[in-house]
C-alpha positions as CSV (number, residue, x, y, z in Angstrom):
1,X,41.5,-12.7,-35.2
2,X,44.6,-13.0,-32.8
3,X,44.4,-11.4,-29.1
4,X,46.7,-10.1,-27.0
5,X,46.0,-13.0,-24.4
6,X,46.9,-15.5,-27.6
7,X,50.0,-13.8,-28.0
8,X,51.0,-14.2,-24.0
9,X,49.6,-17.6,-24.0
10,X,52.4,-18.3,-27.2
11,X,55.2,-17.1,-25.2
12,X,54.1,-18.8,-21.9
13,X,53.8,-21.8,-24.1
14,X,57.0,-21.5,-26.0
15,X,59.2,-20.9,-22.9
16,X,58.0,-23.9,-21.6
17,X,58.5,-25.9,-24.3
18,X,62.3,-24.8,-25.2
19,X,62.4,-24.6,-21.5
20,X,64.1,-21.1,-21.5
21,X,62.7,-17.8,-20.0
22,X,62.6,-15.4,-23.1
23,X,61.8,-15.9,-27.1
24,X,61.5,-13.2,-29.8
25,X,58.3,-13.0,-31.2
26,X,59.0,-11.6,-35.0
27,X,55.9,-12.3,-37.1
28,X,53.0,-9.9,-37.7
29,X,51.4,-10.7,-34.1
30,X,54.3,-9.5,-32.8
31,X,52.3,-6.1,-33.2
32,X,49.9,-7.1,-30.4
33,X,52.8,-6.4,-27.7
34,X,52.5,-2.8,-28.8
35,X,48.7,-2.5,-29.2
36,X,45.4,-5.1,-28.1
37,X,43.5,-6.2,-31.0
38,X,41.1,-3.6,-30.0
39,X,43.4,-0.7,-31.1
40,X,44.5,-2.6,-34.7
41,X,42.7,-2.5,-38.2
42,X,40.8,-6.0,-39.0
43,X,44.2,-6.7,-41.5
44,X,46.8,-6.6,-39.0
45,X,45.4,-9.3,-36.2
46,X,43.9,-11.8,-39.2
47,X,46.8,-14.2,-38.9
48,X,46.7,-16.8,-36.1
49,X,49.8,-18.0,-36.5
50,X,52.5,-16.8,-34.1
51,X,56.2,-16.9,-35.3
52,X,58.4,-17.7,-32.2
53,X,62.5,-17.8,-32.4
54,X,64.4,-19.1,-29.8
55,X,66.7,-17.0,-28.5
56,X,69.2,-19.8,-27.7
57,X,69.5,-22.4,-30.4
58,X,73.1,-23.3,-31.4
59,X,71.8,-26.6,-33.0
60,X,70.1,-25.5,-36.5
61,X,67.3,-24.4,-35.2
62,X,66.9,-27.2,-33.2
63,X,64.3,-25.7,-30.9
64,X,62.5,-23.8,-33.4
65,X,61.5,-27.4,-34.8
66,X,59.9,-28.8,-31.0
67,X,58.4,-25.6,-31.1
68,X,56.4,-26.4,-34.7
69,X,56.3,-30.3,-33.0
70,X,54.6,-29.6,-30.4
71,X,52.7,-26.2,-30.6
72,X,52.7,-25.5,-34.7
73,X,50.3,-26.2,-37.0
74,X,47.3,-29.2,-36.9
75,X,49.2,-29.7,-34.1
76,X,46.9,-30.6,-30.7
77,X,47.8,-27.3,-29.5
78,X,46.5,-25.6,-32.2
79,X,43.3,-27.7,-32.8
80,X,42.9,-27.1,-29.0
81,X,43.5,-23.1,-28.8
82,X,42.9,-22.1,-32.0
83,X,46.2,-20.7,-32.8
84,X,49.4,-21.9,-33.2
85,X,52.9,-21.0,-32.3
86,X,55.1,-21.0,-35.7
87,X,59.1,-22.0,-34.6
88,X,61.5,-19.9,-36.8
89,X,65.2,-19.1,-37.3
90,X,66.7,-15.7,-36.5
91,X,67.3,-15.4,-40.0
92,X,63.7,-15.8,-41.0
93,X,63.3,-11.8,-41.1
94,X,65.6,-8.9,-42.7
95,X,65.6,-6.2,-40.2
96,X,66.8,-2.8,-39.9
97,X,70.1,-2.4,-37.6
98,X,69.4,-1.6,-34.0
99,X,66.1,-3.8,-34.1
100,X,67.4,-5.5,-31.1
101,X,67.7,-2.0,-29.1
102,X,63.7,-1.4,-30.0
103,X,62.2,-4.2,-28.7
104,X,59.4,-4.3,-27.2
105,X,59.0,-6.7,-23.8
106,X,55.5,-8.4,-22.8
107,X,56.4,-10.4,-19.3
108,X,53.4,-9.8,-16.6
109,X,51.3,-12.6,-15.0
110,X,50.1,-14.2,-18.2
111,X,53.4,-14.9,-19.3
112,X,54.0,-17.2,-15.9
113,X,56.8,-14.0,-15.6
114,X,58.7,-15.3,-19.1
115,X,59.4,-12.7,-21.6
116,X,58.1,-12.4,-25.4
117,X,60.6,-9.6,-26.7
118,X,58.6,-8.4,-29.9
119,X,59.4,-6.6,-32.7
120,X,58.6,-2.4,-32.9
121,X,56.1,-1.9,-34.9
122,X,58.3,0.2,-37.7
123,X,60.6,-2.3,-37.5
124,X,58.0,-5.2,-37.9
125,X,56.7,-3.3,-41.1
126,X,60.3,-3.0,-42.5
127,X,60.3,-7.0,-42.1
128,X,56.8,-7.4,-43.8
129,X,57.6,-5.5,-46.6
130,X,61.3,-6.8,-47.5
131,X,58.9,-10.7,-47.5
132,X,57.1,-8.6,-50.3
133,X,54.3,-11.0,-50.1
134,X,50.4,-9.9,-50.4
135,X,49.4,-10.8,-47.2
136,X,52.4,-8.4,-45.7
137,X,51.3,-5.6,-48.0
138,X,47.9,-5.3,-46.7
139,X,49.4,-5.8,-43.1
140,X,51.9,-2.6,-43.3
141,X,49.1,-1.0,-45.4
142,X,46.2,-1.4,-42.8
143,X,48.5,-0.2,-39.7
144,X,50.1,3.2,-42.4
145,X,46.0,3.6,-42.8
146,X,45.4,3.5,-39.6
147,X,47.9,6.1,-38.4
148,X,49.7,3.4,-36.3
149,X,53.1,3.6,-38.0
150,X,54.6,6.5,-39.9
151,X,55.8,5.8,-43.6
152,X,58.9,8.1,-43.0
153,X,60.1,6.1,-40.2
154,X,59.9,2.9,-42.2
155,X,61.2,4.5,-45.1
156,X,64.6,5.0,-43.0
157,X,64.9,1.9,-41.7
158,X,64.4,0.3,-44.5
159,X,67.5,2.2,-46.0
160,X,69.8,0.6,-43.0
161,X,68.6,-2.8,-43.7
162,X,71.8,-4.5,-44.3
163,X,70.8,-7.6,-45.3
164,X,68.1,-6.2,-47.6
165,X,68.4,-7.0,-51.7
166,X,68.1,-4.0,-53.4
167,X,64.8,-5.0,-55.7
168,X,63.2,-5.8,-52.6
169,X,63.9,-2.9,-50.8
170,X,62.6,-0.9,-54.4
171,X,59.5,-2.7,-54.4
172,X,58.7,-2.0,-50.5
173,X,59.6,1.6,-50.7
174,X,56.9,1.7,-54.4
175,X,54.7,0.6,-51.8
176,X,54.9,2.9,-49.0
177,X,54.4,5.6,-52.0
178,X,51.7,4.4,-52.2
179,X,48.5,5.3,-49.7
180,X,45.8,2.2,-50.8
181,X,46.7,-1.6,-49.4
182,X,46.8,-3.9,-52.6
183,X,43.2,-5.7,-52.2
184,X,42.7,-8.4,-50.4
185,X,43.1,-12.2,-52.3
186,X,40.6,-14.7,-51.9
């Protein structure tokens, strides 16, 4: 299960690696910059990978690949902390437009003062659901069962989701129809 002190100890570890003093945090522990682990359903901490972009990285992605070097998975880092840090591209997630104005900022003492700017949690859903994967399914479904995250509001954002297909944004609004998480895969 992935903690809120993981998810500062990823950004304080991130920053220092690109050597820069913010990074977007966009994959499903993003979430734990809104709420501790305490506050979320089992199905929406399970991962402990943490997805990390650089938020300057004019090189292709350049510094999303030290990041997976030196912090990502079987790496030392993540044999040593149990988690790892995960570097991606900006365009690794479809998001709604005005994302950017929503995020949400984690910067205190644990951070060493850097900043994780992490996705809101509707908007984090919206990006879950247009990956259409399993895994992302039962993550959107655990937080809509959990009352963290309104349906409605994802519902509009994913209709402003300009890079969106159109199948994919179907299938993901099938799914907020419905009210049970697919079951879990084993």
């Amino acid at each position: 299960m992935a903690t809120r002190a993981q998810l500062e100890h990823a950004i304080r570890a991130a920053t220092e690696i690109i050597q820069q003093s913010s990074v977007l945090v966009i994959g499903s522990q993003s979430i734990l910059g809104t709420w501790g682990e305490d506050e979320l359903p089992p199905d929406a901490t399970i991962s402990i990978e943490f997805d990390v972009c650089p938020l300057d990285d004019d090189d292709a992605d350049s510094l999303a690949t030290r990041l997976d070097g030196v912090a990502g998975e079987w790496s030392p880092f993540h044999e040593l902390h149990g988690f790892y840090v995960q570097g991606v591209g900006r365009q690794t997630a479809i998001l709604p437009t005005g994302w950017s104005d929503r995020l949400v900022r984690v910067d205190n003492a644990n951070t060493n003062g850097r900043t994780g700017l992490c996705l809101e949690p509707h908007d984090l859903c919206v990006a879950k659901l247009l990956a259409g994967r399993t895994k992302d399914h039962r993550f959107v479904g655990a937080l809509v069962s959990a009352g963290l995250v309104e349906r409605h509001v994802i519902a509009e954002r994913l209709q402003d989701a300009p890079r969106a297909e159109a199948r994919a944004r179907d299938l993901a609004l099938d799914f907020l129809g419905s009210t049970t998480p697919p079951p879990r895969s084993r």
